[in-house]
C-alpha positions, -999 to 999 in steps of 0.1 A, spaced: 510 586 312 536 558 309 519 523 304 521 513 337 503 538 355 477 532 330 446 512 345 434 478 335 401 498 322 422 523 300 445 497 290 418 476 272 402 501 256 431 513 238 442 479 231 411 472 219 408 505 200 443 499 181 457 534 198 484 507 218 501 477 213 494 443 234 533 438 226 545 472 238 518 461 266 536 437 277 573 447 266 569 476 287 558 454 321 587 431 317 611 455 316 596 468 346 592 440 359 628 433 357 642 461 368 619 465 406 611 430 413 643 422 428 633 447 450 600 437 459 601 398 453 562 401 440 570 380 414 580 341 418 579 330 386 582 354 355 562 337 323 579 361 298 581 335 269 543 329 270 535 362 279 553 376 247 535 348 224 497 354 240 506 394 231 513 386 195 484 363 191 461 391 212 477 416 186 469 392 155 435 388 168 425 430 168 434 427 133 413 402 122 379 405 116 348 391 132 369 384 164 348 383 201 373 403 223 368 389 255 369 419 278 403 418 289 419 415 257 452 420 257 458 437 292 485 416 318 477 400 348 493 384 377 483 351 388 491 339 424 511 312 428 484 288 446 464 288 412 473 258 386 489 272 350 493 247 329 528 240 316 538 269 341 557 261 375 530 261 405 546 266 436 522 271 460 549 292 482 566 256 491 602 238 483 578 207 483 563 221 447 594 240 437 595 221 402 558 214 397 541 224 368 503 213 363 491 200 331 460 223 336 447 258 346 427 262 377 392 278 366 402 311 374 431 307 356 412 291 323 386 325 327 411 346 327 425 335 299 395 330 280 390 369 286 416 380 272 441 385 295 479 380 293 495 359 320 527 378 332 535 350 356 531 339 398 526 361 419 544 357 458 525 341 484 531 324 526 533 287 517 500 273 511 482 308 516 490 299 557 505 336 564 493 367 566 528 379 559 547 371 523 577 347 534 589 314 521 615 290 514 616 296 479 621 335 476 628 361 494 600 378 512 575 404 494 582 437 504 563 470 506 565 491 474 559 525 501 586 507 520 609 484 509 618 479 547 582 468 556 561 436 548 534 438 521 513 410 539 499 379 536 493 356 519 488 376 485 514 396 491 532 395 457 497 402 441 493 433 460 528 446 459 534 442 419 495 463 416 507 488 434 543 489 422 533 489 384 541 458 377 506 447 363 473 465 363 457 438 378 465 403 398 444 378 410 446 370 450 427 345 470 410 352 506 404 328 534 411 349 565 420 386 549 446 374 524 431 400 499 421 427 520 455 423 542 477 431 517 458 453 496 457 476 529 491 474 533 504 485 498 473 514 493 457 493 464 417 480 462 411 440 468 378 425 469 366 391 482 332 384 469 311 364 486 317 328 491 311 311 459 308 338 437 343 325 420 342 294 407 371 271 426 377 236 422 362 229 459 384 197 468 416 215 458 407 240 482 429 238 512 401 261 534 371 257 511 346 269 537 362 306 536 383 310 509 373 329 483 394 340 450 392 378 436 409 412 421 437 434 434 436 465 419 443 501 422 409 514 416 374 499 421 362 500 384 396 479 373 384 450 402 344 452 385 361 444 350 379 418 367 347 405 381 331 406 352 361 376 337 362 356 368 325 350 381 300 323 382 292 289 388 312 255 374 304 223 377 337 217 398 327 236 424 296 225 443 296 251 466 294 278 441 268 305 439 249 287 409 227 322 396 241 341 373 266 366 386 257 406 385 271 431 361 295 448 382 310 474 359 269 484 353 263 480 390 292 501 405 280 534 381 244 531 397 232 552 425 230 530 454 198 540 473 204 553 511 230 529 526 227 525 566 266 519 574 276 509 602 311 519 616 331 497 639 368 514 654 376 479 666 350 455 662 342 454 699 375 458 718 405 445 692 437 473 702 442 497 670 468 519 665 453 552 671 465 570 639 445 537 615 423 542 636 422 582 627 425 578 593 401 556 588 371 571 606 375 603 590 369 580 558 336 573 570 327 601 585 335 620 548 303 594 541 278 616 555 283 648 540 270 624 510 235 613 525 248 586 544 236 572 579 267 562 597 264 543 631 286 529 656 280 497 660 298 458 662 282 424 657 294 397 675 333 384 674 327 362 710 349 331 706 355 336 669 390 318 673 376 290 686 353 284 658 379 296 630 406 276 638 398 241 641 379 244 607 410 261 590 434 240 602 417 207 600 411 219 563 448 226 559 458 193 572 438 174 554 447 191 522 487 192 529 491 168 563 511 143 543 534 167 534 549 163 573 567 132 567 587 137 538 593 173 535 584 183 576 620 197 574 618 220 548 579 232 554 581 273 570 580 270 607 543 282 604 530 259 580 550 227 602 526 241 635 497 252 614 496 210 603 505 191 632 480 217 652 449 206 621 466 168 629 455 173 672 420 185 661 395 154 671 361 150 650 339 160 681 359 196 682 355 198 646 318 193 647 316 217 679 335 243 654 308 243 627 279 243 650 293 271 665 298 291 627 261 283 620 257 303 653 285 331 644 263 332 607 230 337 625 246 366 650 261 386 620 229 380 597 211 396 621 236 425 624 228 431 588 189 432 586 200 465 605 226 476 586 234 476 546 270 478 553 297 479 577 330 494 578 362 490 599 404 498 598 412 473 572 444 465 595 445 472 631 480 485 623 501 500 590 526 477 576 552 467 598 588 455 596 594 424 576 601 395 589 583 406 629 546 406 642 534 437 659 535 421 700 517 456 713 494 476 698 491 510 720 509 496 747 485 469 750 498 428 745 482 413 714 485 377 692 515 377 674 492 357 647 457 379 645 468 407 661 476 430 634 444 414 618 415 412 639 391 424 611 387 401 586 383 371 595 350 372 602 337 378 569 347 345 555 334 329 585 301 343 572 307 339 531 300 376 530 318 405 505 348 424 519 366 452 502 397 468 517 400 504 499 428 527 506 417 560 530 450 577 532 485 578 548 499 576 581 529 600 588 552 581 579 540 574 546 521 543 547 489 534 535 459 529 557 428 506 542 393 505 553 374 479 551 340 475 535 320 444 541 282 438 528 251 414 529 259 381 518 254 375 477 252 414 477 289 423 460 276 452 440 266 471 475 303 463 485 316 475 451 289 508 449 301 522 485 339 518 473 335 534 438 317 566 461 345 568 487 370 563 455 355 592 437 352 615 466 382 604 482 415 631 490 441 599 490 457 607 455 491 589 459 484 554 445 502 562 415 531 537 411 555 568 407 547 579 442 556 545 458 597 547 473 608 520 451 
């Protein structure tokens, strides 16, 4: 295999084994790198400088002995471009930050590096995270390795696309409405959001810090448990982090997982899905219980979700970028301009109305769950669509040209539970369908256990880079 179709997983342990280079590593990517991301726009900003100097120190370091590899050692990484690299341009998708660089790493960031792992450079993302969709005023916008024609979605778009193109092995993506899951469903690769506070996030930096959540893209499940492994726990920084100690996850996703109850949703109670997701996906869970499984058709409650989920995220958002309107209102993406002056109408009562209503929405779905250890749904109610449009119909029927497409994930960052979007196959025309997985909250292993089955047992074989039309 050529070094790019190796996994994150493989790639350490020859790294760390001295049977490959961490400067052939990374030689290899940048080449790649150059040559398909014109194509794709994944990357924003290409670190090929420091990447070339953190492979000769990661080389030096093999050599020398008495050295604690961390456990990435050596293997690349992609960083999206709403996380702070210090002395690297930080963009956050926006003209407003085109020439920022931060004179610190976010924590993420400073984990990943005290792993091991080789920063490759930012990763394309909406402006602020705002879009589930790639586009901004800096680059052109991320598009679908399996179609170069279609969007890779939003708002980690560039994560998802270079994973999946080959680019890097693994990239780091942030979720606060389906950011990972969207994208990773799109471009047939695994993303994860762990559960709320699992990754460590300077909370007053965060622009939606009741629902986002940072974590892996990746093409298979063990590469986003290694990942885990690097990126979780608790910092001081964060107050709203999970403050135990975080699971193994590359122990946890090997162990039999006793008798999951799984719940299976088509459309979460009535969202339009395109009838070959829809397909696709089921059998996915169906293949479930010719393992032991007990699948069930079931939804929690979605009633009103909008009207709790918005006025939080967009009062969030405005407070975090709202004073961006006045000097930079004309350059902002048309989305991010309404997304802020609709956070600026939002009035203290309806904001308080809002989270009463989430503590309700928690209380519904934690419910759901003393029923059920799992439940799974399309990851998408649609397969990647032309960039630069919204689906307007699904089946005929009229949907939001905003949550349409994305009716199903959402909910689990209302709820600070884990979500996984794992690939299930191919429409006809070649695109990649995701399902989604999403568990008990604090329970990420379950999340991680049921993926690693459906990964192992699964007949969807074309996530090799090679097979994407690049």
């Amino acid at each position: 295999m050529e070094i790019h179709e190796l996994s994150a997983y493989e790639l350490a342990k020859l790294i760390r084994s001295k049977k490959i280079s961490p400067v052939d590593v990374i030689n290899s990517l940048l080449a790649r790198i150059s040559d398909i991301n014109p194509k794709l726009n994944a990357f924003i900003t290409i670190d090929s400088g420091n990447a070339i100097k953190s492979a000769l120190e990661a080389e030096e370091a093999i050599y020398k002995k008495g050295n604690d590899l961390g456990v990435l050692h050596g293997v690349p990484v992609g960083i999206k471009d709403l996380q702070k690299t210090k002395g690297v341009r930080t963009t956050f998708g926006s003209l407003a930050y085109k020439e920022h660089i931060p004179e610190e790493d976010s924590i993420v960031v400073r984990r990943l590096r005290a792993s091991g792992a080789i920063i490759l450079g930012k990763t394309n993302t909406s402006e602020f995270g705002i879009s589930a969709t790639t586009e901004n005023g800096l680059v052109k916008g991320c598009t679908n390795p399996w179609d170069a024609k279609m969007t890779a979605g939003g708002s980690s778009g560039g994560s998802a696309a270079g994973v999946a193109a080959g680019l890097c092995p693994l990239a780091q993506g942030s979720d606060g409405g389906g950011s990972i899951r969207i994208p990773s469903s799109f471009c047939g690769v695994f993303g994860f959001k762990p559960s709320l506070g699992r990754v460590a996030d300077k909370t007053d930096e965060s622009s939606m810090s009741l629902f986002a959540q940072i974590g892996p893209i990746t093409r298979d499940v063990r590469d986003a448990a290694l990942m885990m492994e690097a990126i979780s726990g608790p910092d001081p920084d964060d107050y709203l982090c999970i403050k135990a100690a975080p699971p193994h996850f590359l122990d946890g996703i090997k162990k039999t997982p006793k008798k999951m109850r799984i719940a299976w949703s088509k459309d979460l109670g009535g969202a339009p899905v395109d009838k070959e997701v829809q397909l696709v996906s089921e059998l996915s869970v169906k293949g479930l219980e010719t393992l032991g499984f007990d699948i069930e058709e079931a939804s929690p409650d979605l009633t009103s979700w909008l009207e709790i989920f918005n006025p939080i995220a967009l009062s969030d958002l405005y407070r975090s970028f709202g004073f961006l309107l006045k000097r930079w209102g004309g350059e902002l993406m048309p989305y991010t301009k309404a997304s802020l002056l609709a956070g600026q109408k939002i009035s203290g009562a309806e904001y308080s109305k809002a989270l009463k209503g989430l503590l309700r929405f928690k209380a519904s779905w934690s419910q759901f769950f003393e029923k059920f250890d799992l439940l799974m749904t399309p990851g998408t109610a649609v397969p990647a669509f032309p960039i630069g449009t919204r689906p307007e119909r699904i089946n005929g029927e009229p949907v939001s040209k905003v949550w349409g497409a994305f009716p199903f994930t959402a909910a689990a960052n209302m709820t600070g539970q884990p979500a996984a979007s794992i690939p299930c196959g191919l429409t006809k025309g070649n695109l990649p369908v995701g399902l989604q997985i999403i568990g008990r909250s604090q329970e990420d292993t379950s999340v991680l256990q049921a993926a690693y089955i459906l990964e192992q047992n699964s007949a969807f074989t074309e996530r090799l880079p090679l097979k994407c039309q690049l």
